[in-house]
C-alpha positions in Angstrom: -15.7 76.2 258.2 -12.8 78.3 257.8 -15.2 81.4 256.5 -15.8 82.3 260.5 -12.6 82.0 261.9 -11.3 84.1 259.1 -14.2 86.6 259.6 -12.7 90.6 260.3 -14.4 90.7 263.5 -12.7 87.4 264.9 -9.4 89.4 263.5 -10.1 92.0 265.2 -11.0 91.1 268.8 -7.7 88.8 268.4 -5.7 92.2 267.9 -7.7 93.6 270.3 -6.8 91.0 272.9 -3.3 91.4 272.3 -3.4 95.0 273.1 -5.3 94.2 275.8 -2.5 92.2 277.3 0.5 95.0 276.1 -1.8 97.4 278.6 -1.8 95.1 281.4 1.6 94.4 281.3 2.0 97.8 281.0 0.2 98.3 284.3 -2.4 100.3 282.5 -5.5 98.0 283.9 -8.1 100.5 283.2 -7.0 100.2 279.4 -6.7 96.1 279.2 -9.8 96.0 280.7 -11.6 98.4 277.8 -9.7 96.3 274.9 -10.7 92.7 276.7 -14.5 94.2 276.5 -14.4 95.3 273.2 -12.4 92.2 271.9 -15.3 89.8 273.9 -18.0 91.8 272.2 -16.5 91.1 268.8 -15.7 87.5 269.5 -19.4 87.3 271.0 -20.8 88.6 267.5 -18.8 86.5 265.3 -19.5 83.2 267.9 -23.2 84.0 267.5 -23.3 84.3 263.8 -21.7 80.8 263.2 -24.2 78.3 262.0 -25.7 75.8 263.9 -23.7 73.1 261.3 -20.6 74.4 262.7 -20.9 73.0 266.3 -16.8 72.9 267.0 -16.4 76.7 265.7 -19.2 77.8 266.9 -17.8 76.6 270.1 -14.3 77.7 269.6 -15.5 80.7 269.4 -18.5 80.9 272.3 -15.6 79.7 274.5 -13.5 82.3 273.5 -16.0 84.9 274.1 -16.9 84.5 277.4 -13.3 83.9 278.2 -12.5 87.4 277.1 -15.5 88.8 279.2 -14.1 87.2 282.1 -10.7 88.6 281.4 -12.2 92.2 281.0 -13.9 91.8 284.8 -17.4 91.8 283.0 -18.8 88.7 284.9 -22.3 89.4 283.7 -21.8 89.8 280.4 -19.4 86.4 280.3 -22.9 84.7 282.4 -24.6 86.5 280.0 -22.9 84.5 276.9 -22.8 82.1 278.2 -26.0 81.2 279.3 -27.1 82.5 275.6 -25.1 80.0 274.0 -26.1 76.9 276.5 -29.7 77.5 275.9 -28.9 75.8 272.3 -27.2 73.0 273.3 -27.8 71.6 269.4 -25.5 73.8 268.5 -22.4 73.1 270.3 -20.2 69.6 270.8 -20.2 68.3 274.2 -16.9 69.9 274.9 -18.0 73.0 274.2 -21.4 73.0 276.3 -18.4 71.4 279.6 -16.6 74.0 279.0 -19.0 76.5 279.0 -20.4 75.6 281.7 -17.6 75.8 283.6 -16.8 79.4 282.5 -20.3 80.2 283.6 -19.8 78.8 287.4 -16.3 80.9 287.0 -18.4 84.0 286.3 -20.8 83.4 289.1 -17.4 82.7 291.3 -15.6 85.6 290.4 -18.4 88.1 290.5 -19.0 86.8 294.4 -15.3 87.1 295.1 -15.3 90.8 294.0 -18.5 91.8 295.6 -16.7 90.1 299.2 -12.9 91.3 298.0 -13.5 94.5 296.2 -11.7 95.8 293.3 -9.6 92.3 292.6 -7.1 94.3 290.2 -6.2 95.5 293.9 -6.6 92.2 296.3 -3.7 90.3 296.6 -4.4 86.4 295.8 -3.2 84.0 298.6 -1.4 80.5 297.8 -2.7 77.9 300.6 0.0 75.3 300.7 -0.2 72.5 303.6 3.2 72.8 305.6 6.3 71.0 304.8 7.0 67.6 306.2 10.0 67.3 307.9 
């Protein structure tokens, strides 16, 4: 079990990830956004290569993935994954195909919201709260 979450790739994209978020805190988005691609691709490799007898880290991992696609702005490619690793529901637990899932409607989602909004690195996100009672 422990042979693909220890796998170089899954390393990799992990220190990818973290660079990823150094560059956005840094304010350099165009940079976090190239480090959360290539970290999702790697994640995405080592997700797909788990066997099906690994349902939870196969999971883990799938999850992780498309998460990481999402967080690069790559809403296709996180559908993408998604979708890929739904179509063998065998091979996932039940938490894992939710969750999923619900990453996928979140890539539909935010791909709509930036086709209507623009670039969203640039909108400004709006907090509806219902008015104070007095």
């Amino acid at each position: 079990m422990t042979g693909s979450l220890q796998d170089a790739r899954g390393q990799q994209s992990e220190a990818l990830a973290f660079e990823a978020e150094r560059a956005w805190k840094a304010g350099d988005q165009a940079q976090a956004l190239s480090l959360f691609a290539q970290a999702a691709d790697l994640e995405y490799q080592v997700a797909r290569d788990v066997p099906g007898e690994q349902p939870r880290v196969r999971g883990v991992l799938a999850i992780s993935a498309v998460v990481l696609w999402l967080d690069a702005r790559r809403y296709d490619e996180a559908a993408r994954s998604a979708g890929e690793f739904l179509a063998r529901p065998e091979m996932l637990t039940e938490q894992a195909r939710s969750d999923l899932q619900m990453l996928l409607e979140l890539a539909f989602r935010e791909k709509a919201q930036a086709s209507a909004v623009g670039d969203l690195m640039e909108a400004i996100r709006l907090e509806v709260k219902p008015p104070e009672r007095r």
